[in-house]
LOGUZA-305355 format. One record per residue: residue number from 1; residue in three letters; x, y, z of N, C-alpha, C in turn. Coordinates in steps of 0.1 Angstrom, whole numbers. Example, Ala and Ser with C-alpha at 12.3 -4.5 7.8 and 13.67 -1.06 7.14 Angstrom:
REM LOGUZA-305355
PT k r nu nv nw cau cav caw cu cv cw
PT 1 ALA 132 -57 78 123 -45 78 132 -33 78
PT 2 SER 128 -22 71 137 -11 71 129 0 79
//
This chain:
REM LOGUZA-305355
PT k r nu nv nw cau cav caw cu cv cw
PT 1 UNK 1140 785 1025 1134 791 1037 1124 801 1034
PT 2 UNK 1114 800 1039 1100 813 1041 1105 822 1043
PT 3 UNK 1096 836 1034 1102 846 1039 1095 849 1052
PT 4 UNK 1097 859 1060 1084 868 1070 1082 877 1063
PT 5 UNK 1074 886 1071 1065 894 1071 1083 913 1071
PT 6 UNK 1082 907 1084 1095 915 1084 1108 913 1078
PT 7 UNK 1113 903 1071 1123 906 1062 1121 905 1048
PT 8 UNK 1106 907 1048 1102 914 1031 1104 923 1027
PT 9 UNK 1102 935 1037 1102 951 1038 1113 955 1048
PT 10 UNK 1123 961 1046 1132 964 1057 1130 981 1061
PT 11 UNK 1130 987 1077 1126 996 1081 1126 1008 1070
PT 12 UNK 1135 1012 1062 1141 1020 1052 1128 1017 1036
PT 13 UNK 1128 1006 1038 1116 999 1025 1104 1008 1028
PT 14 UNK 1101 1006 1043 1087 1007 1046 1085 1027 1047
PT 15 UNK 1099 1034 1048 1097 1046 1045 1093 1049 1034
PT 16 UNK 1098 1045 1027 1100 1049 1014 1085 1042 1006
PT 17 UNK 1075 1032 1010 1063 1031 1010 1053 1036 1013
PT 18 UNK 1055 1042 1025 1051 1054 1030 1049 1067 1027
PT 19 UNK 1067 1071 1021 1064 1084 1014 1058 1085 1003
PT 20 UNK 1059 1072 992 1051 1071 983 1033 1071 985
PT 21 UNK 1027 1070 996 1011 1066 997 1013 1084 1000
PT 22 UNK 1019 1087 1006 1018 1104 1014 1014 1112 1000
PT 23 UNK 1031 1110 988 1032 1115 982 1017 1117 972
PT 24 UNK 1013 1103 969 1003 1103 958 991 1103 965
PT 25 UNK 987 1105 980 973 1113 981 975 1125 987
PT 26 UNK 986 1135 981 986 1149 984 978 1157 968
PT 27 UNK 979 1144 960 970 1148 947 955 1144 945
PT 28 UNK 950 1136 952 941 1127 954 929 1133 970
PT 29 UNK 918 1131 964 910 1131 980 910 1114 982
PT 30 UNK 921 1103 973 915 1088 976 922 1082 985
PT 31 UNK 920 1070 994 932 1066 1002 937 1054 994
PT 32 UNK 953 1053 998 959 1043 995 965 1036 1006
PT 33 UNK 961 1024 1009 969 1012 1019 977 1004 1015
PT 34 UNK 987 994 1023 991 986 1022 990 979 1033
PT 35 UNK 987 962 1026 984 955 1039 992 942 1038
PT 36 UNK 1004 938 1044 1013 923 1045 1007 917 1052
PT 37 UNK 1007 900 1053 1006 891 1061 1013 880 1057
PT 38 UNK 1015 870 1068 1023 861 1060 1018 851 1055
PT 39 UNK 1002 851 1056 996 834 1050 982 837 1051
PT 40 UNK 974 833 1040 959 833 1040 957 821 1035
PT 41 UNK 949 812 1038 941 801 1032 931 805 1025
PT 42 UNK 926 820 1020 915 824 1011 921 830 1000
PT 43 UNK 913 827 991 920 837 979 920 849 983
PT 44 UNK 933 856 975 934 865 978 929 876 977
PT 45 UNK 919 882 967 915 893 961 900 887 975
PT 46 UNK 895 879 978 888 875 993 891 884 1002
PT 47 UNK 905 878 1002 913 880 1017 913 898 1017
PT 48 UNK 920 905 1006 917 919 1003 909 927 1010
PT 49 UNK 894 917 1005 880 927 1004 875 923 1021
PT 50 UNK 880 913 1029 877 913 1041 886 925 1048
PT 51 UNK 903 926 1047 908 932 1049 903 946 1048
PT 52 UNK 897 950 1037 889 963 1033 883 968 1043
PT 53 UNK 872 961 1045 862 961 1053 868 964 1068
PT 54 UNK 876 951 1072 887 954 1088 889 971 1089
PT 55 UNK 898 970 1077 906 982 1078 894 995 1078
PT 56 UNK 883 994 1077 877 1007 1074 875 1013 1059
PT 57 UNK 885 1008 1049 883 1017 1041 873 1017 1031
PT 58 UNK 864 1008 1036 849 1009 1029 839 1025 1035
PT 59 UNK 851 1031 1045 843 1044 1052 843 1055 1048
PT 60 UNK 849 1056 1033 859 1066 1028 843 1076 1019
PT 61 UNK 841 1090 1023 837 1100 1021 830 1097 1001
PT 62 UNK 845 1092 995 836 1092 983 840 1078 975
PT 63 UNK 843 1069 987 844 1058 981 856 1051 975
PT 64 UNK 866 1059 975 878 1056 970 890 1052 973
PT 65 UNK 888 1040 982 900 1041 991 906 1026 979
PT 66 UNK 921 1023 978 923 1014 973 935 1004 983
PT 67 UNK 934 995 980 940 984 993 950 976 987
PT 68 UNK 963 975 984 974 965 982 978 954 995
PT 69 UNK 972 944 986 971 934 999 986 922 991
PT 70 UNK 998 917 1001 1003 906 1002 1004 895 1012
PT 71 UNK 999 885 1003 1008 876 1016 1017 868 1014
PT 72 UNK 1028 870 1020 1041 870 1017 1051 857 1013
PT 73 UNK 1044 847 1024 1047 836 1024 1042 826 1014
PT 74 UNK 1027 832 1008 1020 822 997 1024 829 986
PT 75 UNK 1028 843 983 1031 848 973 1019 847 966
PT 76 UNK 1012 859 973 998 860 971 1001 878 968
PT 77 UNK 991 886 961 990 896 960 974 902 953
PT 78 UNK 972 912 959 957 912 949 956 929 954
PT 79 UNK 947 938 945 946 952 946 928 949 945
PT 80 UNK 922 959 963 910 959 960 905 974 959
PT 81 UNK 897 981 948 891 993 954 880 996 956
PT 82 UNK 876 1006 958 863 1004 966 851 1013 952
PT 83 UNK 841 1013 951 830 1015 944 831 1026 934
PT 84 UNK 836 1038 945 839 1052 939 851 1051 923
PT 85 UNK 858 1045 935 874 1041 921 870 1032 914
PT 86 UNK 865 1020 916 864 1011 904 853 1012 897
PT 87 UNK 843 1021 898 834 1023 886 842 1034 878
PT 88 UNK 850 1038 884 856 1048 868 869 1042 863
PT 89 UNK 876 1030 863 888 1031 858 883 1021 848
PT 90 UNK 895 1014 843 891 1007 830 890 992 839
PT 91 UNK 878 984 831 880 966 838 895 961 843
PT 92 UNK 906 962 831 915 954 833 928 963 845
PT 93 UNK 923 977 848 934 986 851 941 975 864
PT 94 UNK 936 974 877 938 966 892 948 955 885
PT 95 UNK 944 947 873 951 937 871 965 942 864
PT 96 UNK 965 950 852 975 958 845 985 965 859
PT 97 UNK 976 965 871 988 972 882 992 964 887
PT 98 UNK 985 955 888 991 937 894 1004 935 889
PT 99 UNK 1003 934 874 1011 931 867 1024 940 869
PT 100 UNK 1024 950 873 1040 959 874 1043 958 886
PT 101 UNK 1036 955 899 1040 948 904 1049 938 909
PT 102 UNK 1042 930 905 1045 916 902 1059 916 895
PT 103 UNK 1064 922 884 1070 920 878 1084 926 883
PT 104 UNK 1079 936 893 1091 939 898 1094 928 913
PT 105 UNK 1088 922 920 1084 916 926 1097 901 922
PT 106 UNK 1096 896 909 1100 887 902 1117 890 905
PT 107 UNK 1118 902 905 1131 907 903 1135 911 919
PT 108 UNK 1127 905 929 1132 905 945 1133 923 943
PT 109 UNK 1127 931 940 1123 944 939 1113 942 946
PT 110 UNK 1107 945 964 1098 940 968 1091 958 974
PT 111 UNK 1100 964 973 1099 982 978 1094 987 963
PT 112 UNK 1103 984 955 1099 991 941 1085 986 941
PT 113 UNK 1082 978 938 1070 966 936 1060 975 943
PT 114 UNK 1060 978 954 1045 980 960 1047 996 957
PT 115 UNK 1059 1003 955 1057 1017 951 1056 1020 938
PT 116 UNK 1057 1011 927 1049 1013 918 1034 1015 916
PT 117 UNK 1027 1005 924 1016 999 929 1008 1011 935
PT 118 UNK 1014 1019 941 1013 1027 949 1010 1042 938
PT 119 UNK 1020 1043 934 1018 1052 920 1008 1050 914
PT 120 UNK 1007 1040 903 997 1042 898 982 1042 906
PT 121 UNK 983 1032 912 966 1041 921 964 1053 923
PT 122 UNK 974 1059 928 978 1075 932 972 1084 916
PT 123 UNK 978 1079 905 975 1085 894 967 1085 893
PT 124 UNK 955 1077 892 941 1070 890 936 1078 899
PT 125 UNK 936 1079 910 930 1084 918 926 1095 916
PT 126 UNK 941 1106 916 941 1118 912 933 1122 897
PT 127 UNK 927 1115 886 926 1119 876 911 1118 879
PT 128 UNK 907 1109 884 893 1108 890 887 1117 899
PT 129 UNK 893 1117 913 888 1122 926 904 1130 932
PT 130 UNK 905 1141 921 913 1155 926 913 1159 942
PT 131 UNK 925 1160 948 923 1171 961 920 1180 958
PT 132 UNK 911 1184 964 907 1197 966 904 1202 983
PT 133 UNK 903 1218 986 907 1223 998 900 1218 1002
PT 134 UNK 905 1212 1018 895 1207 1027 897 1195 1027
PT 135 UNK 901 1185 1019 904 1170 1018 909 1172 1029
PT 136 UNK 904 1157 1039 917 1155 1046 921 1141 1050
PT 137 UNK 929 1134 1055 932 1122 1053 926 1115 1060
PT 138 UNK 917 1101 1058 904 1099 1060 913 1088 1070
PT 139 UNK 925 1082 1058 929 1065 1067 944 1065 1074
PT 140 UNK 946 1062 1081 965 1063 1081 973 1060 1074
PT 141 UNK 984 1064 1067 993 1058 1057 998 1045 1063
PT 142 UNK 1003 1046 1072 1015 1033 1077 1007 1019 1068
PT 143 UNK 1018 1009 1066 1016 999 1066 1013 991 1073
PT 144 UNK 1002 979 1071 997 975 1082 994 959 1083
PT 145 UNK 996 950 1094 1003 936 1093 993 928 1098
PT 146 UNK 991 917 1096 985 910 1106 991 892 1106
//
């Protein structure tokens, strides 16, 4: 049987995803999203960069918003960021995050999975583009479905 959208993340999951994006841009001026769906016909790291765009976070002050995109049902996954973030990290980093991901993912760890995911961009972010006073939160945390 398929999963959905809603019995991927259970209400309690999606806290605790949440506190994780809160947590790691209280160090960061960068945003971090998450975006489920249950099915794309486009590749995914595509599907991502349109969602990007939807979502706004191409609007972000200095460029650094980063986007964790699933779709749930193709068991699709892809990490997109935006200009500011991806000209400073290393080529393979997005995929190296994919990978812990993913790996907890494998192990029906689907909360761990995206809060790891969540972490490390948070880290990146912060080592890059520091809060400093006055940041303020550019995108909404919540997770967001379509």
């Amino acid at each position: 049987m398929a999963s959905t959208v809603e019995d991927f993340l259970s209400k309690e999951d999606e806290e605790a995803i949440i506190t994780a994006i809160r947590e790691s841009e209280q160090q960061t001026s960068g945003e971090i999203r998450v975006h489920l769906e249950h099915h794309s016909k486009k590749d995914a790291l595509v599907r991502a960069q349109e969602l990007f765009h939807l979502l706004k976070m191409d609007n972000t002050k200095d460029e650094n918003g980063v986007l964790i995109y699933v779709a749930v049902d193709d068991h699709k996954l892809a990490i997109c960021g935006d200009k500011g973030i991806n000209n400073k990290v290393p080529a393979d980093f997005w995929e190296s995050t994919k990978d812990k991901i993913i790996a907890q993912f494998k192990q029906d760890n689907f909360r761990d999975g995206l809060i790891d995911g969540v972490r490390c961009a948070g880290e990146k972010l912060a080592q890059y583009f520091p809060w400093e006073h006055g940041d303020v939160n550019e995108l909404p945390d919540e997770i967001t479905t379509s």
